[in-house]
C-alpha positions as CSV (number, residue, x, y, z in Angstrom):
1,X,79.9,164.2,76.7
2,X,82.4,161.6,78.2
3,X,82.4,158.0,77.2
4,X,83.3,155.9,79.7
5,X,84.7,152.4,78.2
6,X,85.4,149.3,80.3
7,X,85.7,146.6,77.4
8,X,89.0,145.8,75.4
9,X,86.6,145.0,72.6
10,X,84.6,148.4,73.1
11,X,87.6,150.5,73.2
12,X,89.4,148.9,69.8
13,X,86.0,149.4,67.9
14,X,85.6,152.7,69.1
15,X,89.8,153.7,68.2
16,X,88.9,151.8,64.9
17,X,85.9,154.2,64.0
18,X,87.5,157.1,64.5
19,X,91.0,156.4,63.1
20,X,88.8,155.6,59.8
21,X,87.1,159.2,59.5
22,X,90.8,160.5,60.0
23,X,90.5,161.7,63.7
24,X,94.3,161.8,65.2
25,X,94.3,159.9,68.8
26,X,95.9,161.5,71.9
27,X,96.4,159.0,75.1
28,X,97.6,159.8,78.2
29,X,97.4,156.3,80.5
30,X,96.9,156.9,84.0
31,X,96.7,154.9,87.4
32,X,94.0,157.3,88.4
33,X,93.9,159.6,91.6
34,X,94.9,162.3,88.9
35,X,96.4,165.9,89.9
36,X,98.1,168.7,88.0
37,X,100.5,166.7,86.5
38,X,97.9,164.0,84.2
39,X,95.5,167.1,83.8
40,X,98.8,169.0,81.9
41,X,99.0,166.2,79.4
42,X,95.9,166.2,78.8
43,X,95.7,169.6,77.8
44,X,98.3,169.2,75.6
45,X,96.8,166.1,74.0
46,X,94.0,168.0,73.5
47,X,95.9,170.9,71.7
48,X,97.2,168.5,69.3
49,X,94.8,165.8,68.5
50,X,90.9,165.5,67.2
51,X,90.6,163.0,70.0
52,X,92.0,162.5,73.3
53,X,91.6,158.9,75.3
54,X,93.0,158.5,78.8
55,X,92.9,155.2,80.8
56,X,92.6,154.7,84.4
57,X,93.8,151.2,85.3
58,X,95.5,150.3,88.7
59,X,98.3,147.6,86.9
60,X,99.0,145.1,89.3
61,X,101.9,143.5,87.1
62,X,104.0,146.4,88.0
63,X,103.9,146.5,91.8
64,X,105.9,143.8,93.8
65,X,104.5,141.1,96.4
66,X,105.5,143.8,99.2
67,X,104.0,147.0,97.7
68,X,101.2,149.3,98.4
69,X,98.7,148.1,95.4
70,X,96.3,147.7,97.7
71,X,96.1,150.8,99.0
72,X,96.8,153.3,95.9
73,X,94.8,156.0,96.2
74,X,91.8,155.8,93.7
75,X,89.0,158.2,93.2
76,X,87.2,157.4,89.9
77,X,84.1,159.8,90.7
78,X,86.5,163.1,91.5
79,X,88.9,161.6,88.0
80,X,85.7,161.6,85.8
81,X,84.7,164.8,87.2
82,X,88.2,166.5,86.2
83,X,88.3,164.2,83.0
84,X,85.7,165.8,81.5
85,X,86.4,169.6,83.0
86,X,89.7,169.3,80.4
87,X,87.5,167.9,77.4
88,X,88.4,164.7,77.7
89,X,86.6,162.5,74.9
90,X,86.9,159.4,76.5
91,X,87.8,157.2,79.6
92,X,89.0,153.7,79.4
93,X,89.2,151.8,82.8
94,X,88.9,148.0,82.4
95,X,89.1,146.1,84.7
96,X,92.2,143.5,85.6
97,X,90.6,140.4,84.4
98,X,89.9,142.4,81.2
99,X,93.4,143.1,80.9
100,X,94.6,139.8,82.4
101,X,92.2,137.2,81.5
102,X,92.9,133.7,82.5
103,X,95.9,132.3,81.1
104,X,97.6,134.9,80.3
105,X,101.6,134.9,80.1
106,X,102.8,137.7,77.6
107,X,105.5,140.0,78.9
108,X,107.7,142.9,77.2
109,X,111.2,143.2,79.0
110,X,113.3,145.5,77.6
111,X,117.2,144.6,78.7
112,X,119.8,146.9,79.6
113,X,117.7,149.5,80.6
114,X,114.8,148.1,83.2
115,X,117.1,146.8,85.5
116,X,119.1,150.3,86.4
117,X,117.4,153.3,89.1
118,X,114.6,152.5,89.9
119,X,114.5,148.8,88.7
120,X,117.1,147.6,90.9
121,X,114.7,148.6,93.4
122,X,111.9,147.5,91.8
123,X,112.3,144.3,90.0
124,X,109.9,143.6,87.3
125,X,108.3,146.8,87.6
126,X,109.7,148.1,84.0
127,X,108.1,144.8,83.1
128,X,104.6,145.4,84.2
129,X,104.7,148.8,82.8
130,X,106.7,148.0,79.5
131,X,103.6,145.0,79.0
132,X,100.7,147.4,80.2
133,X,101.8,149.9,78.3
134,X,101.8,147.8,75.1
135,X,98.8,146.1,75.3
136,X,97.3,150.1,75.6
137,X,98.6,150.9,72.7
138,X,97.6,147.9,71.5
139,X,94.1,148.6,72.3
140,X,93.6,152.0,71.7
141,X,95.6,152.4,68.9
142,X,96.8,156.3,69.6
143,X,99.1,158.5,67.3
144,X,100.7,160.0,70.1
145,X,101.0,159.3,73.8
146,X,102.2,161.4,76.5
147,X,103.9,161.1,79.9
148,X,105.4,163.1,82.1
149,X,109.4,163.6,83.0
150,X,109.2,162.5,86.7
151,X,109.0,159.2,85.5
152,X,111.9,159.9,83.1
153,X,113.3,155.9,83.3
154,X,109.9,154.9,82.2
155,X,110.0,157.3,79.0
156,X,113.2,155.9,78.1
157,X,112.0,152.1,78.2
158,X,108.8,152.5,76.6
159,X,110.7,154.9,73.6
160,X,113.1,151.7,73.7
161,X,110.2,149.6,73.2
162,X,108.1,151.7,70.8
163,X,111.2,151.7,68.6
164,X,112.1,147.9,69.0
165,X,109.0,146.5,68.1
166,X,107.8,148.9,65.4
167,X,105.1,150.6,67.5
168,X,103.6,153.4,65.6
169,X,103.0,155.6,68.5
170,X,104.8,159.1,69.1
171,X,105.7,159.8,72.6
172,X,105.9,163.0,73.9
173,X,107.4,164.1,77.1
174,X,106.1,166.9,79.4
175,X,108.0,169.0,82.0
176,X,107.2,167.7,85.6
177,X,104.5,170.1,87.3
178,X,105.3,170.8,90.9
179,X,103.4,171.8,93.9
180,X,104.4,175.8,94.9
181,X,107.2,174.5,97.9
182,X,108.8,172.5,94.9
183,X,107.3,168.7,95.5
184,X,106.8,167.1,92.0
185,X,103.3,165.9,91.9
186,X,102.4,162.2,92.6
187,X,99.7,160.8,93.6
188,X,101.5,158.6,96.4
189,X,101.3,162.4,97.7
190,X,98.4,161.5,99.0
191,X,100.3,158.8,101.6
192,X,102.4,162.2,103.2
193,X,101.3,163.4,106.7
194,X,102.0,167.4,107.1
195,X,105.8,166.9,108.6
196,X,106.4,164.2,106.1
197,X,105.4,166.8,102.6
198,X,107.5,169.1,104.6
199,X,110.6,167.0,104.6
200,X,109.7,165.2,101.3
201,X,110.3,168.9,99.8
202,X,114.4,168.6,100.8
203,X,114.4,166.0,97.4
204,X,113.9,169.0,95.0
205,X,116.1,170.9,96.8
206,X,119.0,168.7,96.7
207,X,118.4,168.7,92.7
208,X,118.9,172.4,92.5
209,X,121.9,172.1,94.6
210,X,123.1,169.6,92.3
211,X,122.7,171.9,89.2
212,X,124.1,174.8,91.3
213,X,127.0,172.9,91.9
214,X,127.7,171.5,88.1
215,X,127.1,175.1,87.2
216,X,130.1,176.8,89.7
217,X,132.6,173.9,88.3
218,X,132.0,170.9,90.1
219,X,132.0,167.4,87.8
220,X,132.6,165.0,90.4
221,X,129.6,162.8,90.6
222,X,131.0,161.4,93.9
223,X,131.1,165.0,95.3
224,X,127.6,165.9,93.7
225,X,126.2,162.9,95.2
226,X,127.9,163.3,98.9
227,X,126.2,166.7,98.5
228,X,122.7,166.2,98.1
229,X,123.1,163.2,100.5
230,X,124.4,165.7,103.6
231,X,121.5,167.4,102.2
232,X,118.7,164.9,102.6
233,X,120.4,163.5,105.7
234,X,119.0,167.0,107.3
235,X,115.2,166.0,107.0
236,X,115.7,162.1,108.0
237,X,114.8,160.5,104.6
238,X,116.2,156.9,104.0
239,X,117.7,157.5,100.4
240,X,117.1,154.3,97.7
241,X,119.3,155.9,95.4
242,X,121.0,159.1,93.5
243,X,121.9,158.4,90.2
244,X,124.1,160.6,88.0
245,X,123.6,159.4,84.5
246,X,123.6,159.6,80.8
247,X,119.8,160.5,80.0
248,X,119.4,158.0,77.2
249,X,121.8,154.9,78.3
250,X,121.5,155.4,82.0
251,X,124.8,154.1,82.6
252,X,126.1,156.1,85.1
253,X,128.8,158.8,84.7
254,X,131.8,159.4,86.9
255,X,132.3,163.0,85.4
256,X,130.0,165.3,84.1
257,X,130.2,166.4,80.7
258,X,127.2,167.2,78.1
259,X,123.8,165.8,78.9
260,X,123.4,164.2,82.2
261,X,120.1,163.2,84.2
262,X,120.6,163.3,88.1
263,X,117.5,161.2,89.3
264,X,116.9,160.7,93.1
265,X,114.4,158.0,94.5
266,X,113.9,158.3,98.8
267,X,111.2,157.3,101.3
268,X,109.7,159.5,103.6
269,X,108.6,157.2,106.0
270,X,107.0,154.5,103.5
271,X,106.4,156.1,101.1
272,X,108.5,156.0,98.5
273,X,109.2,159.0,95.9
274,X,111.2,159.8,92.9
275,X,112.4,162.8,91.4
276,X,115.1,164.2,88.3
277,X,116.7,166.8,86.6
278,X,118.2,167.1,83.5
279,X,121.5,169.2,83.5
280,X,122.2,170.3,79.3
């Protein structure tokens, strides 16, 4: 049966007890309002460890003054329910003055690479997720953690991080599920009205385009990116940003040679969505 755990102090004695009989730890943290996308890691946490954890916890320290944490989409009745369909062991949603007690003032920033994509659009977002993520491993003490590539930025950071500050935590990246008309899964999903999931499907489009492109000879990123801007134009998204990038620096690249991540973030309406692809 499913433990549900809503105490820092609960969780670490729990971690504690079953790193000591041996158990391996799988952790997949969450926001909540899961879909196809959390439930995939979470199979493959449960393929490769004795236990799996997963954490539901709305992080306020990543979402700025004029962002939509007051309306994510949470469900925790419908997220146990699919929690414990997949075999999840246990649940860990504190709350935020559990995470953030009084006085706290602790944040991870890691440089060079949180204020690129989607931090120049988001400042102190990589902050809020580099610190919440931290203080989860901190807490329930995993072997390996997994995440999934449409947040390919945030892997990058937190492997930054892991490997800075000696964290002994494996991560592992899983492909990006997708919805059948080719819409990576998110729960922000949740914000689209018909006509805008219709348009919002023109972003993985444009990063096929891009791929078709690099494959018939084009390594322009200017003409790559005037492509899959004429593109988007089509269904009336306002475009943030299209980066063409090296996957592990994410400096951007003028031509395209090797390894290169081409990430896209647009809003449909207001809601905001990001997407990538890696081109090898």
């Amino acid at each position: 049966m499913i433990k549900l755990i809503k105490s820092v102090r609960a969780m670490k004695k729990l971690s504690s007890g079953l790193r000591k009989k041996g158990c391996s730890i799988g952790f997949v943290p969450t926001m909540g309002y899961l879909h196809d996308g959390h439930i995939s890691l979470v199979n493959e946490a449960r393929k490769q460890n004795d236990a799996v954890v997963v954490s539901i916890f709305v992080n306020p320290s990543q979402f700025g003054p004029k962002e939509d944490l007051k309306k994510y989409p949470r469900n925790m009745k419908r997220d146990l329910a699919l929690l414990s369909k997949a075999g999840v062991d246990i649940v860990f949603c504190p709350s935020t003055k559990e995470m953030y007690p009084e006085g706290y003032s602790t944040y991870i920033e890691v440089k060079g690479l949180s204020d690129k994509l989607c931090g120049a659009s988001r400042p102190g977002h990589f902050k809020g997720v580099a610190t919440v993520v931290a203080k989860l491993f901190n807490i329930v003490q995993p072997d390996t953690a997994y995440f999934g590539e449409k947040d390919y930025q945030q892997q990058v950071i937190l492997r930054r991080m892991t490997a800075d500050l000696n964290m002994d935590v494996k991560i592992v990246s899983m492909p990006t599920v997708r919805e059948k008309s080719g819409l990576a899964m998110s729960s922000r999903n949740s914000y689209l009205s018909g006509d805008e999931r219709s348009r919002a499907q023109v972003i993985g489009r444009s990063l096929k385009f891009a791929k078709t492109l690099i494959n018939s000879g084009v390594k322009s990123s200017v003409k790559i990116k005037a492509a899959m801007s004429q593109l988007m134009n089509t269904s009336k998204l306002k475009i943030d940003y299209i980066s063409i990038c090296d996957p592990g620096t994410l400096d951007e690249k003028k031509v395209i040679k090797r390894k290169t991540l081409i990430a896209v973030a647009a809003y449909i309406g207001k809601t905001r969505l990001i997407d990538n692809i890696v081109i090898k």
